[in-house]
C-alpha positions, 0 to 999 in steps of 0.5 A: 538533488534537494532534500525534503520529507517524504510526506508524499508517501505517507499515509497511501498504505492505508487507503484501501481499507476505508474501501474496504470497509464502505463496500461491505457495509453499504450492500449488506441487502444489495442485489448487484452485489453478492456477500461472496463478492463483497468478500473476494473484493474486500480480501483485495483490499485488506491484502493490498493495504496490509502488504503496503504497509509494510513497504511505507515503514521500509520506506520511512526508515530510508528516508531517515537513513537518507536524513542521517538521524532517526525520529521515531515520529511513526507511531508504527514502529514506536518501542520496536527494536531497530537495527542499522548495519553498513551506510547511507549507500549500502546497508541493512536495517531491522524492525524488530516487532519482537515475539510478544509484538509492538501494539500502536495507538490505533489497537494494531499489534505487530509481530515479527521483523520487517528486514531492509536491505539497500544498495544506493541512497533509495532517492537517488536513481538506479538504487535498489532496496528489498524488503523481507518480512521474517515471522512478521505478523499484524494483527494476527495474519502473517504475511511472507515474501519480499519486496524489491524496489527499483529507483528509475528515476531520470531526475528529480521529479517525479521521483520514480520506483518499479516495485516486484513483489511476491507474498503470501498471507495466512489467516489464524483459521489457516486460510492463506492467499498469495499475491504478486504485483508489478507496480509503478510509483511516482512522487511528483513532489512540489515547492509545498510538500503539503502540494505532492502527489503520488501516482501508482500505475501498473508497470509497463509491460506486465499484465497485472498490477496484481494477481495471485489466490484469495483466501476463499481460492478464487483466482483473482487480478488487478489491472489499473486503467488509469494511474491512481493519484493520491493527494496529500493535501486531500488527505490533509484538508478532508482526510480523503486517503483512497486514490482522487482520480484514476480506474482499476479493474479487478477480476475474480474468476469470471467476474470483472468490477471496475473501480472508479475514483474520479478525475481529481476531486477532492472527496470520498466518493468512487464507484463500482461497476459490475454486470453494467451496474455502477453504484456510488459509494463513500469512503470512511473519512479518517485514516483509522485502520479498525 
C-alpha cells in the first residue's frame, strides 16, 4: 500500500458550520422558514460538525501513528498531553485536553480526553479503531459516547471505513440531544493529494445517516440521497469546506428539508427545500469555526 498524508480528511469536520451559519442569518424575515426550523436545522449541523471533529483529531493521530513519528501540525491538539500504549498494529492513544482545557487559534477551548483504541494499522483493510470521548467537552457543551470505525477496504483506492456512532450532547442550560449515525466514508485518493476527494454516504442497509432528539426534543433524521462529495482542491483554491455535490434529507418531526449541494461545482452555494419552496444560499467562505 503506498504511503501519503491524509490530506483528503482534513479539514470535512468543520464543514457544516458555515451551513450552519448561512441558514440563520439569511432567514431572519423569511416565511418559508420558521426560527423554530431554523433552529432544529442549525442544532443539526452544530452536532454533526462537533461530534465529527473529534473523530478527524483520532484520525490525525493515526495517521501519525501509522507515519512513525508525531508532528503536532494540528493546531487542535497544540499543548494537549498525548499519550501512546502498544504498536502501530494494536494500541491506545489519549488526547488529554486537560480540566482547565487547551484553548486553539481560532478561540475554541477544548476539555476533557478523546481516548483511541486500534486493532490493525487504520489504513489497512478490516482494522478497527474506536474512539471515546471521556469528560470531553468544546466550547463548553460536552459530548459522550463512542465512535467505531471499520476499514472495508478491498484495495488501495478508495480507501474505505463504515462508521457506528452513539452520542449525546449536553449544553451549559442543561439541554442535551443525542444522535446515532451509521455512515460510509470514502477516500478516493490521487497522484496529487491536493486532487482527493472524500465521499460519505449513508451505510448500506441502515435507515438513517443520522437520527436521535434535538436540543428542543424534537425528533429528528438524516438520510443522504446522494453521497456528499468534499474536495480538497476546493477547499484549497476557494475555500469551499461544505459538501460540492450530493443531496441529503433531514427530517424533524413531520417536516422534511432537502438539502442540495450541487453536482460538483466548485462554490459555496446549495440549496434548501421545504413545503415545494426551494431557496439558494451561501456558504461562509473560510474554514473559520466562530
Amino acid at each position: 500500500m503506498k504511503t501519503q498524508k491524509m490530506v483528503g480528511l482534513k479539514g470535512i469536520s468543520t464543514v457544516m458550520i458555515a451551513f450552519v451559519l448561512v441558514l440563520a442569518s439569511c432567514n431572519k424575515d423569511d416565511s418559508v422558514f420558521s426560527l423554530q426550523d431554523v433552529q432544529n436545522l442549525s442544532t443539526d449541523g452544530a452536532l454533526e460538525a462537533a461530534q465529527d471533529e473529534t473523530q478527524d483529531i483520532a484520525t490525525g493521530e493515526l495517521n501519525a501513528n501509522d507515519d512513525g513519528a508525531r508532528v503536532e501540525a494540528d493546531d487542535r491538539t497544540k499543548g494537549a498531553i498525548v499519550t501512546k500504549t502498544g504498536t502501530k498494529d494494536a494500541g491506545t492513544i489519549t488526547i488529554d485536553f486537560t480540566a482547565d482545557g487547551k484553548t486553539d487559534s481560532k478561540g475554541n477551548l477544548r476539555k476533557g480526553k478523546i481516548e483511541i483504541s486500534w486493532t490493525g494499522r487504520w489504513r489497512a483493510s478490516q482494522s478497527v479503531h474506536i474512539v471515546t470521548l471521556n469528560g470531553y467537552s468544546i466550547n463548553g457543551i460536552g459530548i459522550t459516547g463512542t465512535r467505531t470505525v471499520t476499514n472495508i477496504s478491498t484495495n488501495d483506492s478508495p480507501l474505505t471505513w463504515t462508521i457506528v456512532a452513539n452520542h449525546t450532547s449536553t449544553w451549559p442550560d442543561g439541554a442535551t440531544a443525542t444522535r446515532t449515525v451509521n455512515r460510509t466514508r470514502q477516500w478516493i485518493r490521487a497522484t496529487n493529494p491536493l486532487d482527493d476527494k472524500v465521499i460519505v454516504s449513508q451505510t448500506a442497509g441502515a435507515t438513517t445517516a443520522a437520527a436521535g432528539k434535538n436540543r428542543y426534543g424534537k425528533n429528528y433524521s438524516v438520510k443522504i440521497i446522494a453521497p456528499l462529495e468534499y474536495s480538497v482542491s476546493c477547499v484549497g483554491s476557494n475555500k469551499v469546506y461544505k459538501p460540492v455535490k450530493g443531496t441529503k434529507e433531514v427530517t424533524v418531526e413531520s417536516k422534511v428539508f432537502t438539502v442540495d449541494f450541487g453536482t460538483g461545482t466548485c462554490d459555496n452555494s446549495f440549496t434548501v427545500t421545504f413545503n415545494g419552496k426551494t431557496r439558494t444560499f451561501t456558504s461562509k467562505n473560510d474554514s473559520s469555526n466562530d
